[in-house]
MIBA-105441 format. One line per 2 residues: their letters; for each residue x, y, z of N, C-alpha, C, O. Coordinates in nm, 3 decimals, padded with zeros to 5 digits. Each point is the difference from the previous one (the first is absolute). Example, Ala and Ser with C-alpha at 12.3 -4.5 7.8 and 13.67 -1.06 7.14 Angstrom:
as> 01.319,-00.569,00.780,-00.089,00.119,00.000,00.090,00.120,00.000,00.104,-00.002,00.066  -00.139,00.107,-00.138,00.082,00.119,00.006,-00.077,00.109,00.073,00.051,00.111,00.017 $
//
This chain:
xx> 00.085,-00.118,00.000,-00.085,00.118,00.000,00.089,00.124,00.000,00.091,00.007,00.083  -00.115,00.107,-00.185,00.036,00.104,00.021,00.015,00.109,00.119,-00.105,00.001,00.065 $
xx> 00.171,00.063,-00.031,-00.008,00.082,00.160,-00.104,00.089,-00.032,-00.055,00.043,00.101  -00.003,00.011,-00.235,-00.080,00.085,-00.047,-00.133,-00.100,00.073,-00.049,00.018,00.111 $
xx> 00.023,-00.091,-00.179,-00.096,-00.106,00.005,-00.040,-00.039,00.160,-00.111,00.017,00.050  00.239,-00.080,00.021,-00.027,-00.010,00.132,00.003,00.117,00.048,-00.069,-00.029,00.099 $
xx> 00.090,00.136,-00.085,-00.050,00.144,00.073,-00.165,-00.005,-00.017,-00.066,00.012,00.103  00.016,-00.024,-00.193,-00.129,00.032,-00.053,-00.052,-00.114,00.031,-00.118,00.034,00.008 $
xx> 00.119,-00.169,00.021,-00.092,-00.047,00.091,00.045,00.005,00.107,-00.077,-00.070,00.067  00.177,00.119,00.017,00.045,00.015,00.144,-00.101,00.154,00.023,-00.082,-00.008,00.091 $
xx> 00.084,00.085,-00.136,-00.069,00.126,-00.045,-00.128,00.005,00.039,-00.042,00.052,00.104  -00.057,-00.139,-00.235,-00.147,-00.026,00.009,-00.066,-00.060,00.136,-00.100,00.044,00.057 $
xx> 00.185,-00.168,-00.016,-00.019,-00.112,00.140,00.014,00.088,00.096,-00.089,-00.022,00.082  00.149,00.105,-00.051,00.026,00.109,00.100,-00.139,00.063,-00.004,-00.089,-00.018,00.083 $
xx> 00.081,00.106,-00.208,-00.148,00.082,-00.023,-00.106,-00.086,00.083,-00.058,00.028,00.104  00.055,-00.107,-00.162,-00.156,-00.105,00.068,00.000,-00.036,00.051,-00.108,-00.056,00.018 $
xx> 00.253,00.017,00.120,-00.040,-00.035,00.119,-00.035,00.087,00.060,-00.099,-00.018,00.072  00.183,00.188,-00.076,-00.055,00.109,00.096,-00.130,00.026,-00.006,-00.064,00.037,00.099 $
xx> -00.002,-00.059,-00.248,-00.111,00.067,-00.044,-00.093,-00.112,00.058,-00.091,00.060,00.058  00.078,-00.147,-00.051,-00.037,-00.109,00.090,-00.055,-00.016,00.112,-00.111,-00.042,00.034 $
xx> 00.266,00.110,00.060,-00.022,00.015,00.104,-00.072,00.092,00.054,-00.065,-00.029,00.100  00.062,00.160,-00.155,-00.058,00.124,-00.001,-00.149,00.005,00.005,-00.072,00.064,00.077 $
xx> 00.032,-00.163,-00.195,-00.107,00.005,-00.009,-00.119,-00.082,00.097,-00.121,00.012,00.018  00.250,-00.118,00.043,-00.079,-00.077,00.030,-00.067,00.046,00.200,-00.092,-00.040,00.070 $
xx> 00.215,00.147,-00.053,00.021,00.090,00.121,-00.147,00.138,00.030,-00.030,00.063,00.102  -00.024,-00.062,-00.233,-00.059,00.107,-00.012,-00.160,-00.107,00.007,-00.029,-00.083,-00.086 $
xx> -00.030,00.106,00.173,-00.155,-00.011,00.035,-00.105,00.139,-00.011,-00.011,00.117,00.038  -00.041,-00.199,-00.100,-00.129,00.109,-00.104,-00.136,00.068,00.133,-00.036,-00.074,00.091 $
xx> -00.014,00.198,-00.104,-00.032,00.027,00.124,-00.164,-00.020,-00.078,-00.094,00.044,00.065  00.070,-00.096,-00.170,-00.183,00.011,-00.075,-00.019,-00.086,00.061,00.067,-00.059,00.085 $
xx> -00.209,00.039,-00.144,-00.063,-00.121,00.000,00.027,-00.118,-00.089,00.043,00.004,-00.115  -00.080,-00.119,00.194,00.022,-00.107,-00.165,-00.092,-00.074,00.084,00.022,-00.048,00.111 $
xx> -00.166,00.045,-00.203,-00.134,-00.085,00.028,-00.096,00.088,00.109,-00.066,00.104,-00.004  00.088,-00.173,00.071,-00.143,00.029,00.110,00.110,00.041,00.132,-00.037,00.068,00.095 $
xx> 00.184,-00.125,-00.113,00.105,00.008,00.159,00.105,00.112,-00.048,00.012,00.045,-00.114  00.067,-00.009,00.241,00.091,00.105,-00.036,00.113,-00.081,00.020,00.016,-00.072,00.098 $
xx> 00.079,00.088,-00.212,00.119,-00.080,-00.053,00.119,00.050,00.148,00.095,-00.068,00.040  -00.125,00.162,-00.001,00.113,00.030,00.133,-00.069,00.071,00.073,-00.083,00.072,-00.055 $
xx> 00.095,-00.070,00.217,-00.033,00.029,00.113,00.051,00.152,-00.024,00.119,00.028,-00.017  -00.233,00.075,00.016,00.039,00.132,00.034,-00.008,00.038,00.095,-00.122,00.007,00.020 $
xx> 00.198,00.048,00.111,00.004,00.081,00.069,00.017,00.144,00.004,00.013,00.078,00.094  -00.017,-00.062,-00.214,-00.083,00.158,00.042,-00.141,00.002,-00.020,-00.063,-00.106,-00.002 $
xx> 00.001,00.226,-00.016,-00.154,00.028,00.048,-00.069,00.056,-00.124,-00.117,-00.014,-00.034  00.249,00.103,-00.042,-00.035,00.095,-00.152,00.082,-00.038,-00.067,00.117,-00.013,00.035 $
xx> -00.166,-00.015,-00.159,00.170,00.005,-00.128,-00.092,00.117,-00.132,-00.113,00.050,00.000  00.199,-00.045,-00.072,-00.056,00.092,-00.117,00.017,-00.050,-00.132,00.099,-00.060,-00.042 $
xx> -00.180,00.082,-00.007,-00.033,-00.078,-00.147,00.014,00.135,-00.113,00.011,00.119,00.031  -00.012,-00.157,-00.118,-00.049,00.105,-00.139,-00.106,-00.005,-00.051,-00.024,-00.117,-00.029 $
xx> -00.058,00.185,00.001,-00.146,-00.035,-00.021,00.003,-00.029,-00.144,-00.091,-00.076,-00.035  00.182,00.122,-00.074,00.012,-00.070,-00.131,00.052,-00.132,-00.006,-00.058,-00.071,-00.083 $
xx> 00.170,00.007,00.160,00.083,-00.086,00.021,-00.020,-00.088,00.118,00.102,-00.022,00.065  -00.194,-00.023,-00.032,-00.024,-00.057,00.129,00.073,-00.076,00.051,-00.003,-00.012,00.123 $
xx> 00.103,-00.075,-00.211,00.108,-00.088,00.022,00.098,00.075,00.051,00.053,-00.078,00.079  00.014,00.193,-00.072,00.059,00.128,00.095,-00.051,-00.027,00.067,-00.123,00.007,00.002 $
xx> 00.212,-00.060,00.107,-00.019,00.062,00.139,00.122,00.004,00.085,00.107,-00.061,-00.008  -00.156,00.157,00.098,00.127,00.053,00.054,-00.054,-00.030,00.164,-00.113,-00.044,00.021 $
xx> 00.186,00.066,00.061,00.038,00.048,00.198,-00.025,00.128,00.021,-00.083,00.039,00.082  00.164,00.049,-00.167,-00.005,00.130,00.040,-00.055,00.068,-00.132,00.019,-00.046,-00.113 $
xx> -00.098,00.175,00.144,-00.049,00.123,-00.095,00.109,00.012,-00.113,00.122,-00.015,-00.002  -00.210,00.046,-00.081,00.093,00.038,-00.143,-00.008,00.020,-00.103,-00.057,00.109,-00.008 $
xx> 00.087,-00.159,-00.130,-00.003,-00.036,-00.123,00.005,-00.077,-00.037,00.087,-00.079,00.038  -00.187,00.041,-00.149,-00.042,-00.156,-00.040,00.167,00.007,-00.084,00.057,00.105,-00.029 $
xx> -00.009,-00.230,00.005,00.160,00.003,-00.113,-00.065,00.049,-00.101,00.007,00.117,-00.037  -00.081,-00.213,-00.016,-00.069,00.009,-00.129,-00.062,00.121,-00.084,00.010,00.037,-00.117 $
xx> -00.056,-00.006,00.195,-00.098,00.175,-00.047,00.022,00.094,00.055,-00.023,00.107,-00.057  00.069,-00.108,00.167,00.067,00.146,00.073,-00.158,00.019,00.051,-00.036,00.111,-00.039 $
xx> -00.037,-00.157,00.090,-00.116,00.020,00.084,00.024,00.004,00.159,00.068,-00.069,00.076  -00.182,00.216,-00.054,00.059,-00.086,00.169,-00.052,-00.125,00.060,-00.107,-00.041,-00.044 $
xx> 00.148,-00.005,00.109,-00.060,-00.119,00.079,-00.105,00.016,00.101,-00.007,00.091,00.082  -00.078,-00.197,-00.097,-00.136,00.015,00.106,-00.022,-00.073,00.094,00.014,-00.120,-00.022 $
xx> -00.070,00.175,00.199,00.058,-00.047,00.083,-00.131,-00.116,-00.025,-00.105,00.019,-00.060  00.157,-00.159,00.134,-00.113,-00.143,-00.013,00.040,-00.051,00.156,00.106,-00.025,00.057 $
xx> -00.231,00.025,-00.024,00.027,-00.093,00.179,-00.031,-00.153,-00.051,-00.065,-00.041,-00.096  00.127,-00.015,00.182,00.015,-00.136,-00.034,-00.093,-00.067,00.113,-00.008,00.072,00.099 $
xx> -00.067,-00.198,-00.090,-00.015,-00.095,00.092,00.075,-00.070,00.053,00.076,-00.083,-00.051  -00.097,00.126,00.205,00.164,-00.088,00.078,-00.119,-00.126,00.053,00.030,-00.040,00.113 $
xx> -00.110,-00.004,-00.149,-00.043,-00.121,00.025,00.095,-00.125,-00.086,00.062,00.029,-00.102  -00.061,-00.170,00.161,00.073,-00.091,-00.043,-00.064,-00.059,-00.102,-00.117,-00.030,00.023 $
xx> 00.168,-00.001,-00.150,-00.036,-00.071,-00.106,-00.077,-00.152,00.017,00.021,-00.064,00.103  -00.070,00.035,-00.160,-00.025,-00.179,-00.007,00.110,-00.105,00.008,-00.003,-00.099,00.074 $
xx> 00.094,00.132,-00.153,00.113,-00.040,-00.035,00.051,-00.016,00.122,00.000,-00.105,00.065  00.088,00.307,-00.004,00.027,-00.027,00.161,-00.079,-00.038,00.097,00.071,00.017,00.100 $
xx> -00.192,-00.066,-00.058,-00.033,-00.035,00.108,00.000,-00.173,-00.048,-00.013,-00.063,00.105  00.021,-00.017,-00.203,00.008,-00.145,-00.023,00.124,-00.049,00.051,00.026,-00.118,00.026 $
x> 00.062,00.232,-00.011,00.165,-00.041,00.004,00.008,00.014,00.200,00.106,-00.022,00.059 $
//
C-alpha cells in the first residue's frame, strides 16, 4: 500500500470513529412517539416556531432562520416508558 493510500484510510477510520462517538454522546431532547427520548430536568426549553426540531436550554436564535426562540414548559411528570423501568 502506498503511504498516500494508507494516510487516507488511517484518515477516514479516524473521521468515523470520532464522528461516532460524538454522535452517539449527544441525546435528543424531542419527542419520539408518545415517550420522551431523555429525562429533562429543566422546567422550559425554547423551540422555533418555524423549526420545531430547534431546540435550545437557553433564549435565542433559531440556527436555521435567525428567529427568536419561544419559551415551551415542559411536563416534569414521568413517562410510561420511565415509570415501567
Amino acid at each position: 500500500m502506498s503511504t498516500i493510500t494508507r494516510f487516507l484510510v488511517v484518515a477516514v477510520t479516524t473521521f468515523l470513529v470520532v464522528t461516532s462517538v460524538s454522535l452517539a454522546q449527544k441525546k435528543p431532547l424531542h419527542k419520539s412517539g408518545t415517550t420522551m427520548t431523555r429525562k429533562v430536568s429543566q422546567k422550559v426549553v425554547y423551540y422555533c416556531p418555524m423549526h420545531p426540531k430547534e431546540i435550545s436550554l437557553n433564549p435565542g436564535k433559531c440556527p436555521v432562520c435567525r428567529m427568536d426562540l419561544v419559551k415551551k414548559k415542559i411536563n416534569q411528570s414521568p413517562t410510561r416508558k420511565e415509570r415501567s423501568t
